[in-house]
MIROGU-574364 format. One line per 5 residues: number of its first residue (from 1); their letters; for each residue x, y, z of C-alpha. Coordinates in steps of 0.5 Angstrom, whole numbers. Layout:
% residues N
NUM	a	X:Y:Z ~ ...
% end
This chain:
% residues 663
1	xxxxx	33:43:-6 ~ 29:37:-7 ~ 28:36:-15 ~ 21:33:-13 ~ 20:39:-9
6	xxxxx	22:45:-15 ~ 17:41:-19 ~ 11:43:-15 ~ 13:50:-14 ~ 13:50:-21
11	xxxxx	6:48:-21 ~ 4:53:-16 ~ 7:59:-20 ~ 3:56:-26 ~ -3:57:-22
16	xxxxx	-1:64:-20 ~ 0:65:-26 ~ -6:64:-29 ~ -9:67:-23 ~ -6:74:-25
21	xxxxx	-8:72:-33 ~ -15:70:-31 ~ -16:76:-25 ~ -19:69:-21 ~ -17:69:-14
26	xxxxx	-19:61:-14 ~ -13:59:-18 ~ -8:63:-13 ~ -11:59:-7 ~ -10:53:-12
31	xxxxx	-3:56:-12 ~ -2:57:-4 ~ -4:49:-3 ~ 0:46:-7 ~ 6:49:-4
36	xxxxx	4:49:3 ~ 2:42:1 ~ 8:40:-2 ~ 11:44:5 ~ 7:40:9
41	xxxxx	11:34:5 ~ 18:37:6 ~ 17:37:13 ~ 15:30:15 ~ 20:24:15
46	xxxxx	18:20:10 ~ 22:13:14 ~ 19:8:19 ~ 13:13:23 ~ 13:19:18
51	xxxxx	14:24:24 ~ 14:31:22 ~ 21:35:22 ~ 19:41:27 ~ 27:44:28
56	xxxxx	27:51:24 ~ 33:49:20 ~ 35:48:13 ~ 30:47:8 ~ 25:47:13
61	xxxxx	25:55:13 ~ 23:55:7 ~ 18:50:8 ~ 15:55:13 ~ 15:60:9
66	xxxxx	10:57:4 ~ 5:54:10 ~ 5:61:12 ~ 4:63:6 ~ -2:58:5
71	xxxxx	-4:60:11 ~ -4:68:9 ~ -7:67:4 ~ -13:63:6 ~ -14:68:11
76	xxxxx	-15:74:6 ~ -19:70:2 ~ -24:68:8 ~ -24:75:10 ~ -27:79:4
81	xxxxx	-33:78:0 ~ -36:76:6 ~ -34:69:6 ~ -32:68:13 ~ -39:69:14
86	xxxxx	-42:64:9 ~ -37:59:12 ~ -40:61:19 ~ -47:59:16 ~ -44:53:13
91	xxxxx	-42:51:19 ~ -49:52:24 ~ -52:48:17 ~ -47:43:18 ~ -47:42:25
96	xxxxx	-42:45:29 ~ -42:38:34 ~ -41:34:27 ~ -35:39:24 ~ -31:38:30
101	xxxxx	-32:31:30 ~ -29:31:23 ~ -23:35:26 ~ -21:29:31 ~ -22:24:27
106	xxxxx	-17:27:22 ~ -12:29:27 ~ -13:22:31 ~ -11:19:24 ~ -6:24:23
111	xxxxx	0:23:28 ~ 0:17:32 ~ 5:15:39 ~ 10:9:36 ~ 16:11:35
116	xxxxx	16:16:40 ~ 13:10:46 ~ 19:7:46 ~ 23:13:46 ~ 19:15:53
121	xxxxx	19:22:48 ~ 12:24:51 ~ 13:32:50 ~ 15:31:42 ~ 9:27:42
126	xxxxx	6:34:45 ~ 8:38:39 ~ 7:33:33 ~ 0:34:35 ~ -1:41:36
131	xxxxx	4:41:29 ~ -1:37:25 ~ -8:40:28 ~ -4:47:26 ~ -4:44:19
136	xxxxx	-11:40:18 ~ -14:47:20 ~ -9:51:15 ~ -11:46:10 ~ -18:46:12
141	xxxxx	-18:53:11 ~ -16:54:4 ~ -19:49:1 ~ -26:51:3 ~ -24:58:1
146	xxxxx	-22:56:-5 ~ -29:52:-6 ~ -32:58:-5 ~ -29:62:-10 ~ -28:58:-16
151	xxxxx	-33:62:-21 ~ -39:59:-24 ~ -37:59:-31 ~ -31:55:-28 ~ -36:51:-24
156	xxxxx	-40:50:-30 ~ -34:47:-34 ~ -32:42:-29 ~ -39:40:-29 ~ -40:38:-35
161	xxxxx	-33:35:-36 ~ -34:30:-30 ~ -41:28:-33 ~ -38:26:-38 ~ -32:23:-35
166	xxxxx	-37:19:-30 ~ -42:16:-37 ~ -36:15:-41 ~ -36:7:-43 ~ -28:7:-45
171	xxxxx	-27:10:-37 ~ -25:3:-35 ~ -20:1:-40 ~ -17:8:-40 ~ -16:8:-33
176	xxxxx	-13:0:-33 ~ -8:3:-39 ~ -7:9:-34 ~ -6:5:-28 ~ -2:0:-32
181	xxxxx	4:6:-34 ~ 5:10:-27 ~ 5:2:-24 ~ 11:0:-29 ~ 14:7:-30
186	xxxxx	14:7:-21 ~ 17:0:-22 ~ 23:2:-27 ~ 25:9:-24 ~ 23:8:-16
191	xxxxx	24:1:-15 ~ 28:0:-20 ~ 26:-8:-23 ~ 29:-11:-15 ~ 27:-11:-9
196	xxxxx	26:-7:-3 ~ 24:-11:3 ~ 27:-18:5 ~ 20:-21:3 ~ 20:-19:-4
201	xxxxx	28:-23:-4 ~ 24:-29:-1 ~ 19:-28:-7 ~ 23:-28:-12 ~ 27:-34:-9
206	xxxxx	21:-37:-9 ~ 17:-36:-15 ~ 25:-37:-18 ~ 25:-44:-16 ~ 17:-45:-18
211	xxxxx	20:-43:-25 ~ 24:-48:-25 ~ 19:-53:-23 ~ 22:-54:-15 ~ 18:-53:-9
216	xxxxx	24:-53:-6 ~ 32:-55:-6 ~ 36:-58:-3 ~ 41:-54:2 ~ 48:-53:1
221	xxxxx	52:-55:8 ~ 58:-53:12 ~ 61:-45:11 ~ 56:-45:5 ~ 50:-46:8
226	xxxxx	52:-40:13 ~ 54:-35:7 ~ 47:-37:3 ~ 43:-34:9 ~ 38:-29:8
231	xxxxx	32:-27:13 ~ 26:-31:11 ~ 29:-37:7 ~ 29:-43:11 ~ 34:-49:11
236	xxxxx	31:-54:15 ~ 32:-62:14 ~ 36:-61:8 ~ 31:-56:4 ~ 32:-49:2
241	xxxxx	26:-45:1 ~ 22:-39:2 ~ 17:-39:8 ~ 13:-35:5 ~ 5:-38:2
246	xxxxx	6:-40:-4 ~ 1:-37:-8 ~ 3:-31:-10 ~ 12:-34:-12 ~ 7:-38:-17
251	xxxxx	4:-32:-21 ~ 10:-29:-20 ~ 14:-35:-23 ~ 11:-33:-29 ~ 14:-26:-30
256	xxxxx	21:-29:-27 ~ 20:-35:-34 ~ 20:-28:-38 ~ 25:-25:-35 ~ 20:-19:-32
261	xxxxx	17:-21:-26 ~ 17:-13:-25 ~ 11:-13:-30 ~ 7:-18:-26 ~ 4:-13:-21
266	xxxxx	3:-7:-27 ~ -1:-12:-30 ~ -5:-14:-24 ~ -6:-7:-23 ~ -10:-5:-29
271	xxxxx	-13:-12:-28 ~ -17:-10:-21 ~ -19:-3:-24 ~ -23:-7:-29 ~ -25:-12:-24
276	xxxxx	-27:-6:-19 ~ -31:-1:-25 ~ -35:-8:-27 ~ -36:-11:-20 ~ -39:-4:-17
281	xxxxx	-43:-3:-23 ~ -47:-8:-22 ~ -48:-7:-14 ~ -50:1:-14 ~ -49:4:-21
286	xxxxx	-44:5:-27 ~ -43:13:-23 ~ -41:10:-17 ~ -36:5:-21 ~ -34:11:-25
291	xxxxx	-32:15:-19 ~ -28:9:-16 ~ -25:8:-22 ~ -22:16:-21 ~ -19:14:-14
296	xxxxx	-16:9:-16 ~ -14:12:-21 ~ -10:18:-16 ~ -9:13:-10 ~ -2:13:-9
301	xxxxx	-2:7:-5 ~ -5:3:-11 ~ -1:5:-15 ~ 6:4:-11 ~ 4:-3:-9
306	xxxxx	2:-4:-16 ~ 10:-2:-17 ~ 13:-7:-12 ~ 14:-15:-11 ~ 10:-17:-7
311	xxxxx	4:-21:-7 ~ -2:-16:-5 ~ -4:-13:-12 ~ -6:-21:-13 ~ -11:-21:-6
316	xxxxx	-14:-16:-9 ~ -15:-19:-16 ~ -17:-26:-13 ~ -22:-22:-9 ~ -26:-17:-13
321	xxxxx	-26:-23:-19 ~ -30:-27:-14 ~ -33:-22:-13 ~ -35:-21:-19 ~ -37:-29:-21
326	xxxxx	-42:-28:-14 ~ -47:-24:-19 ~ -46:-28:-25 ~ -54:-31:-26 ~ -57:-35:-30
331	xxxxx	-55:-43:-33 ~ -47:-41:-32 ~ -49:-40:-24 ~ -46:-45:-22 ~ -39:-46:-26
336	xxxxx	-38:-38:-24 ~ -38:-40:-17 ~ -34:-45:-16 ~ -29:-41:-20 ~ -31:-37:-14
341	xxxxx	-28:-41:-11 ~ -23:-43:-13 ~ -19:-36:-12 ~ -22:-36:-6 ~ -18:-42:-5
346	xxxxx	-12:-39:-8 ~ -12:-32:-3 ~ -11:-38:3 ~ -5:-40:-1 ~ -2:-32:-3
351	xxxxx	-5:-29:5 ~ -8:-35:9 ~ -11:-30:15 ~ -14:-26:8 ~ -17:-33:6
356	xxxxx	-20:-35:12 ~ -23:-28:14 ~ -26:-25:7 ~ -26:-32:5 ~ -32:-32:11
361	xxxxx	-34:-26:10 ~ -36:-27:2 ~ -39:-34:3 ~ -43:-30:8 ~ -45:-26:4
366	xxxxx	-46:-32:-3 ~ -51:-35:3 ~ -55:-29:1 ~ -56:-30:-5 ~ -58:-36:-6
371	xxxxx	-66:-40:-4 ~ -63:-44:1 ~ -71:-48:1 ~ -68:-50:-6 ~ -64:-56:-8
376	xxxxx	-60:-50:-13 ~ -59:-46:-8 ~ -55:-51:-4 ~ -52:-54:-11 ~ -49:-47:-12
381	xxxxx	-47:-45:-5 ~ -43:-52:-5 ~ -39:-50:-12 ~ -37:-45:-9 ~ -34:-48:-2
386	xxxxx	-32:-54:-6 ~ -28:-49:-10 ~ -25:-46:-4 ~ -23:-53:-1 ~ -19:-56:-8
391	xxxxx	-15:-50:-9 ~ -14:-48:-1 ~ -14:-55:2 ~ -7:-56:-2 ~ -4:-52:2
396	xxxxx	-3:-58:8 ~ 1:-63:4 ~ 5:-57:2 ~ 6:-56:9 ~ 8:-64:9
401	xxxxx	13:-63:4 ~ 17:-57:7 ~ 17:-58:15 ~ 14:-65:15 ~ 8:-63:19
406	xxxxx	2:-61:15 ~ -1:-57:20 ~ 6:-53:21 ~ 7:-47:17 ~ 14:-45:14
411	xxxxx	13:-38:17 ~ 11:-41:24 ~ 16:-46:24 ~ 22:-41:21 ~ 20:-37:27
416	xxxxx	20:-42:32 ~ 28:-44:31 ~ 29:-36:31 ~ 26:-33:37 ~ 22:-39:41
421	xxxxx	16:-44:39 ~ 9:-41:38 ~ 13:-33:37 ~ 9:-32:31 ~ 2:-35:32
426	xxxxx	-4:-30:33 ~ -7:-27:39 ~ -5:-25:46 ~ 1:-27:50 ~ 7:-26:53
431	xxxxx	11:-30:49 ~ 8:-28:42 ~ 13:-23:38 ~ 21:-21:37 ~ 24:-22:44
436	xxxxx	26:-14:44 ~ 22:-8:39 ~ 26:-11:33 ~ 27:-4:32 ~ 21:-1:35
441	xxxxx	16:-4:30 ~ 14:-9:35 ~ 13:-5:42 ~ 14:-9:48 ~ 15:-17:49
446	xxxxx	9:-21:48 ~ 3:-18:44 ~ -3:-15:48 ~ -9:-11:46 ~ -7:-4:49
451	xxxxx	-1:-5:44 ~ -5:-8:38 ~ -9:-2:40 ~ -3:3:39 ~ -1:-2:32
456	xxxxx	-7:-1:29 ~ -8:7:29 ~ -1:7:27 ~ -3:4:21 ~ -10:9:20
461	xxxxx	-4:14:21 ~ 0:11:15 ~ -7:10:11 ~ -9:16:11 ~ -2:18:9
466	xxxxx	-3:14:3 ~ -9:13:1 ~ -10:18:-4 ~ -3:23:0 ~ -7:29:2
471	xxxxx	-4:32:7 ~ -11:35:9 ~ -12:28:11 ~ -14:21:5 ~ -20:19:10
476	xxxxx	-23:26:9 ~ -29:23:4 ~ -29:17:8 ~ -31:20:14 ~ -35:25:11
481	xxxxx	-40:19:9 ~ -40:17:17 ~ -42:23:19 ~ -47:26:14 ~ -49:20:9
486	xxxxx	-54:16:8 ~ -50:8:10 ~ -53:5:5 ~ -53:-4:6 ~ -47:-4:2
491	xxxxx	-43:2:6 ~ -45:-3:12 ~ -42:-9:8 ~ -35:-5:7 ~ -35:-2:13
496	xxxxx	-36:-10:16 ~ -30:-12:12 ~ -25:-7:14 ~ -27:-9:21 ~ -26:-16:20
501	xxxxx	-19:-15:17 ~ -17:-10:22 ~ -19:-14:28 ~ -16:-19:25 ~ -9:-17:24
506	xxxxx	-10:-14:31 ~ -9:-20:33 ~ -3:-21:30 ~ 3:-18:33 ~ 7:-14:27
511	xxxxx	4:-8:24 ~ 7:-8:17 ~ 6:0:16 ~ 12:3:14 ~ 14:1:8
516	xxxxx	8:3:2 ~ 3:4:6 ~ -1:-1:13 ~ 1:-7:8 ~ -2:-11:13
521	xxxxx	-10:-8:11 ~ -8:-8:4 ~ -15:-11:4 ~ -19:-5:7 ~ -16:-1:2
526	xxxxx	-22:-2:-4 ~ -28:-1:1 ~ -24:4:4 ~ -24:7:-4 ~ -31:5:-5
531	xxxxx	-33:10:2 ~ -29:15:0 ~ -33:16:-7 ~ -40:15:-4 ~ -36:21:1
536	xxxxx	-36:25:-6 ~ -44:24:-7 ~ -45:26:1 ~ -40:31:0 ~ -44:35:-5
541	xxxxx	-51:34:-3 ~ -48:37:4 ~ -46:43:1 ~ -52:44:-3 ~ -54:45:3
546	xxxxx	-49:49:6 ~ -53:54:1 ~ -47:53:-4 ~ -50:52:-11 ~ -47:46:-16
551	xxxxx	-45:42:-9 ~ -42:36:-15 ~ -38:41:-20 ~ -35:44:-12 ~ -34:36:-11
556	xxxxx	-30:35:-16 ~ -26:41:-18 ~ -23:40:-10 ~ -23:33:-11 ~ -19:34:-17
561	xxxxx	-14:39:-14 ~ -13:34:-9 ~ -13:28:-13 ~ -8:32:-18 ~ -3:33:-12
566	xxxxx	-3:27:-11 ~ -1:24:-17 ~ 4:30:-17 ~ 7:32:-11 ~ 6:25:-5
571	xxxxx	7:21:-11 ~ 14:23:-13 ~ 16:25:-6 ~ 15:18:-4 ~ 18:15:-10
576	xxxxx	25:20:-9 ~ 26:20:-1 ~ 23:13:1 ~ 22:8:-5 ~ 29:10:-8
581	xxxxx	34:5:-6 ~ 29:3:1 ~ 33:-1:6 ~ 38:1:2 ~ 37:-4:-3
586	xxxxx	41:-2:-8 ~ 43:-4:-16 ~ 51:-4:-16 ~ 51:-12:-16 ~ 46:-12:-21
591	xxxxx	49:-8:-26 ~ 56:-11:-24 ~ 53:-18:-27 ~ 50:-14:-33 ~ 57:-12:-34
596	xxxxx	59:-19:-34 ~ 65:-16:-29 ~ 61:-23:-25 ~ 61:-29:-30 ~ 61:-35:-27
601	xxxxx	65:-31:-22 ~ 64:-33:-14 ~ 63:-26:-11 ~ 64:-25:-4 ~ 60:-19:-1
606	xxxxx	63:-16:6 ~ 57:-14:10 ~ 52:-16:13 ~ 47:-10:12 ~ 40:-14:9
611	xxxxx	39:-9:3 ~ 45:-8:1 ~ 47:-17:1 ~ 40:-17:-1 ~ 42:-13:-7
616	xxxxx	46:-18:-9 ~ 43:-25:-6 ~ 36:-24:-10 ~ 41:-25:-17 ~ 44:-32:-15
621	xxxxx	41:-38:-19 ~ 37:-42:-14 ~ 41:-48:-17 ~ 47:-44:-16 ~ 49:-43:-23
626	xxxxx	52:-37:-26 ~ 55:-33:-21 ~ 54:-34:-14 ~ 54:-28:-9 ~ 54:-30:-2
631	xxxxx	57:-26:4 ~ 65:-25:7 ~ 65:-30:14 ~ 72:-30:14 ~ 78:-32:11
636	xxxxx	77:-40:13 ~ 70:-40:12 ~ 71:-37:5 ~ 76:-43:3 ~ 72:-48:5
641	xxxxx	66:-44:0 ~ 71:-43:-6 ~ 73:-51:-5 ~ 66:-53:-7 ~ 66:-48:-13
646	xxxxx	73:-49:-16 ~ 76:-47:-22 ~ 71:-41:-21 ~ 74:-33:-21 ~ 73:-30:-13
651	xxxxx	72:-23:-13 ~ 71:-20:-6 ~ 67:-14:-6 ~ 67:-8:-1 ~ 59:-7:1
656	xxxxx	55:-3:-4 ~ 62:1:-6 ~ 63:-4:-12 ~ 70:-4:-10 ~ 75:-11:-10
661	xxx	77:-11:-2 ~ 84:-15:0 ~ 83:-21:1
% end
């Protein structure tokens, strides 16, 4: 059995335990979802499209078991005091139509028909959706009979506990120290200080070249040329590169001259929640910020992407801070903007179609907040824009330096000589994406808007997933607020940014959902928090009004289990069964050059796996220094490798084995 699964066993015997210590029912239903929860998480596939394991083997038997068990005990719950009654009421209260628009809301964000599309399995897509709407209605119902029951000194306790939580000044920075610990403990267990994906590889190559003060090097030749290959680096017109943006190799250039580029995303994790907490104070209120801060604080994908290489922890920094500088009033209005500016500039350098759509969308909103019928107004409008383009224009002779066009990007043109010309560019056509279904991520040939339509509910799938890794469903609060709130201009504004974004990447024909979270609308994730807290308020004022007393204490007490399963089950599932050793990305090289078994050695690696030669690839000096890793092509290939290295050790290593194969 699962360590992570034992774990939250123990948690749900614990609240039973209290239970019984207690004679408080509320802590035995808080027992019954955290197993039927952590069953929930037994049952799902955690690779690729997250599909549930329905087949009645093995350990889902047991997860079975306990769903029944969750589901037996919020029967009984419901079905005494007269709370099947007073949940009727709420419901007529509520609105029966409202209520079961939120069920199809939660279920059409809940399974999704990638995966099985390809596959033509149309009836296995049949079950997974009666399977899920088994399970939201199970989760549904003991959550609410647990709202129900909680006792009004519990209630009363909670209470006094958040309002305190919510005024508290330290929040913010206890929240930064939080956010910064479960970010860098994630990058040193699950991720183990290397990368899971070949973008990270290329990151890393990248910002390693920056470090040593190159934008690119020049590519080796002949057999060497062919065993350096690696997805995403490009050898073009005699230069060796990364494809990739440069904004985010150059921050992460950084941590690579320190010799911890994992600390980079930690760091900048902790530095978005003190953006966040300080940017929302100043548009709604310091509660509001404080329980953006809380989500934050609980959502797994946050923290996770915090944990990783790649570059969206950076998007989310450049963006709330100016943000932030947008409402900085008074004689430093003008120089805020234009720093403004300036790291809206540097997002079209890390993520250019973020840079162009919330670039717009700010500059926008910045036009709002200036007298445009005074000289000022105009003056502090430009500061910005000029900031914008001084940092963002630099982008076109990087361009020139690289593929010799300033217009040609070194994404674009690496997919123009792997696929066909125009493969990778944005919109619809028959000759945009892969040539086949690149392993099912990229449907059909060409892109269109019924595949886009298909992607992008793949990704509310995989984003009510991970958001805040509630199996009741992470976009509960956010739909809440839809369908009861009051939209407040801001609401309205957050609800427009993540419609820009996601129309804007249905253009594009990849999705990016599979590996933490829909990375591709990294950028809805802060709006899509910030809704989710404004659900909250929603939330308690629509049970006051389902005739339940203490609406906010009710909130938050189920907000806290749910945000504690979070933390204590989804979190460490997706750290020990998906990120652990992810694209089989694994340490054995790394350890094997610690152990100086590799010193100056030239190490020949027989497999073309991307993870496992990537495992060994991202170690290598872009200089070629030190030891040099690179892939098995044969016997005569090799020779003529070994030729431009001589005088050093060859070692052939078997893949992932670590053992020294016959030459």
């Amino acid at each position: 059995m699962p360590v992570w699964l034992v774990a939250a066993l123990g948690i749900a015997l614990l609240l039973c335990c209290v239970a019984l210590l207690r004679r408080e029912g509320a802590w035995a239903l808080a027992g019954a979802f955290v197993a039927g929860n952590a069953a929930h998480l037994g049952m799902d596939d955690p690779l690729w499209f997250g599909a549930l394991r329905l087949k009645p083997q093995g350990l889902n038997l047991l997860c079975y078991a306990l769903i029944a068990l969750e589901a037996l005990a919020a029967g009984i719950a419901l079905m005494t005091g007269g709370r099947l009654a007073m949940l009727w009421q709420g419901v007529l209260r509520l609105g029966m139509g409202r209520i079961a628009l939120l069920g199809v809301l939660l279920l059409a964000s809940a399974v999704s028909p990638m995966g099985f599309i390809l596959r033509d399995e149309y009836v296995a897509f049949t079950k997974q959706v009666v399977a899920n709407a088994d399970l939201i209605a199970i989760h549904a119902a003991c959550i609410a009979a647990f709202v129900m029951m909680v006792p009004e000194t519990t209630l009363a306790r909670i209470g006094a506990w958040a309002e305190r939580a919510v005024v508290s000044p330290r929040l913010p920075y206890a929240a930064a120290l939080w956010s910064v610990a479960v970010s860098l403990l994630l990058a040193l267990t699950a991720f183990d200080r290397m990368p899971r994906l070949p973008d990270e590889v290329a990151y890393l190559f990248q910002a390693k070249m920056f470090a040593a003060g190159q934008l690119y090097l020049p590519a080796p030749s002949g057999a060497l040329d062919a065993a350096l290959r690696y997805d995403w680096i490009s050898m073009e017109g005699g230069k060796w590169y990364s494809i990739f943006p440069p904004g985010w190799p150059a921050v992460l250039a950084g941590g690579v001259a320190l010799g911890a580029p994992f600390l980079v995303n930690p760091l900048l994790t902790a530095l978005g929640v003190l953006l966040s907490h300080s940017f929302v104070t100043r548009i709604a209120s310091a509660r509001l910020a404080a329980l953006v801060t809380l989500l934050l604080c609980v959502s797994p994908w946050f923290l996770a992407m915090g944990a990783s290489l790649m570059s969206h922890p950076l998007t989310l920094v450049l963006v709330l801070g100016a943000w932030r500088l947008i409402l900085v009033e008074g004689r430093f209005r003008l120089a805020a903007w234009a720093v403004a500016g300036l790291l809206m500039g540097a997002l079209f350098l890390t993520r250019p179609l973020e840079g162009v759509l919330i670039g717009t969308a700010t500059g926008l909103w910045a036009m709002s907040r200036v007298n445009l019928k005074a000289l000022t107004g105009w003056a502090t409008l430009a500061a910005y824009g000029a900031g914008c383009i001084a940092l963002g224009a630099l982008v076109f002779p990087y361009n020139q330096m690289l593929t010799g066009d300033a217009l040609m990007t070194p994404i674009d043109q690496y997919f123009d000589h792997l696929w066909h010309k125009g493969a990778n560019r944005l919109g619809f056509g028959a000759d945009i994406g892969s040539p086949d279904s690149w392993g099912g991520v990229d449907i059909w040939r060409g892109h269109g808007p019924l595949e886009a339509l298909i992607e992008q509910q793949f990704n509310l799938k995989s984003m009510n997933v991970e958001l805040f890794g509630w199996a009741l469903g992470s976009l509960l609060l956010l739909f809440v607020h839809l369908i009861w709130g009051r939209l407040s201009r801001v609401d309205k504004a957050m609800l427009g940014l993540m419609g820009i974004i996601i129309a804007g990447y249905s253009l594009y024909w990849f999705n990016g959902g599979f590996y933490i979270g829909p990375r591709y609308w990294y950028m809805t994730l802060w709006p899509a928090i910030f809704l989710s807290a404004r659900g909250m308020q929603t939330a308690a004022g629509a049970m006051n009004g389902a005739g339940l007393a203490q609406g906010k204490a009710r909130v938050a007490a189920a907000a806290a289990l749910m945000g504690a399963l979070g933390l204590l089950t989804f979190l460490p599932w997706r750290a020990a069964e998906k990120y652990w050793e992810f694209r089989d990305f694994h340490s054995s090289y790394r350890d094997m050059a610690v152990s100086g078994a590799a010193d100056n050695a030239l190490v020949f690696i027989k497999s073309n796996d991307a993870g496992d030669y990537g495992s060994a690839f991202y170690l290598n000096a872009p200089d070629l220094s030190g030891p040099v890793f690179v892939r098995d092509l044969g016997p005569v290939a090799n020779a003529a490798v070994i030729a431009r290295f001589p005088g050093r050790p060859v070692r052939i290593i078997d893949g992932r084995t670590g053992q020294d194969a016959m030459p």
